[in-house]
C-alpha positions as CSV (number, residue, x, y, z in Angstrom):
1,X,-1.3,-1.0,20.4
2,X,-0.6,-0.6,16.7
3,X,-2.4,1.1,14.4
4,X,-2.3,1.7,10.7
5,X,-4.4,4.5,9.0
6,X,-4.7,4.9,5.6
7,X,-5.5,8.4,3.6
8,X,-5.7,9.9,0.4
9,X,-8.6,7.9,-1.5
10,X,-11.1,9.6,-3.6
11,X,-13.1,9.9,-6.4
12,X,-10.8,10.6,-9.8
13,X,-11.6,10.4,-13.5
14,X,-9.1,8.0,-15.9
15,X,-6.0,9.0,-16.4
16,X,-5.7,10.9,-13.5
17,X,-3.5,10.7,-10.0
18,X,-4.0,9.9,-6.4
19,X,-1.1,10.0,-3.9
20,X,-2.8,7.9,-1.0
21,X,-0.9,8.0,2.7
22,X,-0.6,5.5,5.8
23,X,1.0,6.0,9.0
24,X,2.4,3.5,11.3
25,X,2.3,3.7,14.7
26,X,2.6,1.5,17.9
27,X,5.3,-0.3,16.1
28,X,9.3,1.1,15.2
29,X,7.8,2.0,11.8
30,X,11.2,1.5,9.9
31,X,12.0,-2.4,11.3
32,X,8.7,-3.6,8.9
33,X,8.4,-3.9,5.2
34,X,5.2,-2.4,4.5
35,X,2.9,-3.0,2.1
36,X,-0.6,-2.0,-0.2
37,X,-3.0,-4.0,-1.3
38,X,-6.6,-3.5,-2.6
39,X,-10.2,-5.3,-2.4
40,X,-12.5,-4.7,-5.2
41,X,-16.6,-5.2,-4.9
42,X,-17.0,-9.4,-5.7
43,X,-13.4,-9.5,-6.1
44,X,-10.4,-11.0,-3.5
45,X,-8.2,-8.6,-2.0
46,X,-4.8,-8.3,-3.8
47,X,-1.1,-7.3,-3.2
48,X,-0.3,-4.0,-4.7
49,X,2.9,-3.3,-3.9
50,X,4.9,-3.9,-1.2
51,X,8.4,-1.8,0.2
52,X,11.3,-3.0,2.2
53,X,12.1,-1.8,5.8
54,X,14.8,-0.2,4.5
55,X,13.1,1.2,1.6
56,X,15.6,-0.2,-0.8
57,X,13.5,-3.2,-2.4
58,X,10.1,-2.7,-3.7
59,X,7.9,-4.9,-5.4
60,X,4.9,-4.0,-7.9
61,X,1.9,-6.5,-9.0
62,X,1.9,-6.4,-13.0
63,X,-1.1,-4.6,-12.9
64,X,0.4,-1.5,-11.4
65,X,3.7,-1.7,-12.8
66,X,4.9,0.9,-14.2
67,X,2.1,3.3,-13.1
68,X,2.4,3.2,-8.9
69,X,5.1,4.3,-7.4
70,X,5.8,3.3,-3.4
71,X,7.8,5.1,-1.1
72,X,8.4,5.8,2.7
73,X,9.5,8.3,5.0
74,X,11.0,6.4,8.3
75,X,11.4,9.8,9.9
76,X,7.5,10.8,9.7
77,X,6.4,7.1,10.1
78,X,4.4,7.2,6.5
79,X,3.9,5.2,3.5
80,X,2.8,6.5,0.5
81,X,1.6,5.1,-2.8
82,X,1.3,7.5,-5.6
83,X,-0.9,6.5,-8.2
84,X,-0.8,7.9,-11.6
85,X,-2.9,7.0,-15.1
86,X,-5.4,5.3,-13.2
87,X,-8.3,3.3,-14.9
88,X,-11.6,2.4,-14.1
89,X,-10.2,-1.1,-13.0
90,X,-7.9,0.0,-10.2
91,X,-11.4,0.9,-8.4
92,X,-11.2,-0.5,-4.8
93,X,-10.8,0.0,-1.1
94,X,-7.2,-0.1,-0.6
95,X,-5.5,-1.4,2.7
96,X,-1.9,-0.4,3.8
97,X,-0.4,-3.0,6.0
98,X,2.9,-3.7,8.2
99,X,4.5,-7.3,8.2
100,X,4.1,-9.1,11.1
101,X,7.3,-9.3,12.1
102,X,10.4,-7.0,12.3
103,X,13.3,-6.7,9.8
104,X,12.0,-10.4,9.0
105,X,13.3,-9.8,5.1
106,X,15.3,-6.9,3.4
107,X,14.0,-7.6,0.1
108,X,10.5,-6.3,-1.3
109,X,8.2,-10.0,-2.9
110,X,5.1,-10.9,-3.9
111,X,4.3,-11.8,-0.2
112,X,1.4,-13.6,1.1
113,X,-1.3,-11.2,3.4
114,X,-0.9,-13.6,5.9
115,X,2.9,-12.4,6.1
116,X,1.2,-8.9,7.1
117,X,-0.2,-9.1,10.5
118,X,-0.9,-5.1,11.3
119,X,-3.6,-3.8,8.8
120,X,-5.8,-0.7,8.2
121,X,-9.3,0.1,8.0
122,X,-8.9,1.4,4.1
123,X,-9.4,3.9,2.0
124,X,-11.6,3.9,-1.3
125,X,-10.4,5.0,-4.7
126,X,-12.9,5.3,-7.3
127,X,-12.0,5.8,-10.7
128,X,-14.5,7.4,-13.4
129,X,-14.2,6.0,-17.1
């Protein structure tokens, strides 16, 4: 049985940093690209960035660009999304998710979240103005 668990979230003022955490397990954590993605209140939920398996392609949304970083660690079966100069607008619950599939693509993308098929339960980040 897989399971995905995310950690880190909290409560932060603008401008500051979060480093949020997700480990993998029930699957071989370094065959699937692995992704974030975040729900805001009244608002769809929305790719954040997303990680090769190999950890050698990443992608960013716009939004993030430039202030997220992604990275993984296959030997301790975690993602991790560090989040710096945060604003009020990056408020959400934020998912970490595993691709449905195996070593299906070696390249990071603006992927669909019907590509990932393994999710977690979330963890809320709340940014003060």
């Amino acid at each position: 049985q897989v399971q995905v668990v995310e950690s880190g979230g909290g409560l932060v003022q603008a401008g500051g940093s979060l480093r949020l955490s997700c480990t993998a397990s029930g699957l071989t954590f370094d065959d699937y690209t692995m992704g974030w993605f975040r729900q805001a209140p009244g608002k769809e939920r929305e790719g954040v960035s997303n990680i090769s398996w190999g950890g050698k392609s990443t992608y960013y949304a716009d939004s993030v660009k430039g202030r997220f970083t992604i990275s993984r660690d296959n030997a301790k079966k975690t993602l991790y999304l560090q989040m710096n100069s945060l604003k009020p607008e990056d408020t959400a619950m934020y998912y970490c998710a595993a691709e449905s599939s195996p070593r299906r693509r070696s390249y990071a993308g603006a992927y669909s979240q019907a590509d990932f098929g393994y999710w977690g339960q979330g963890t809320q980040v709340t940014v003060s103005s």
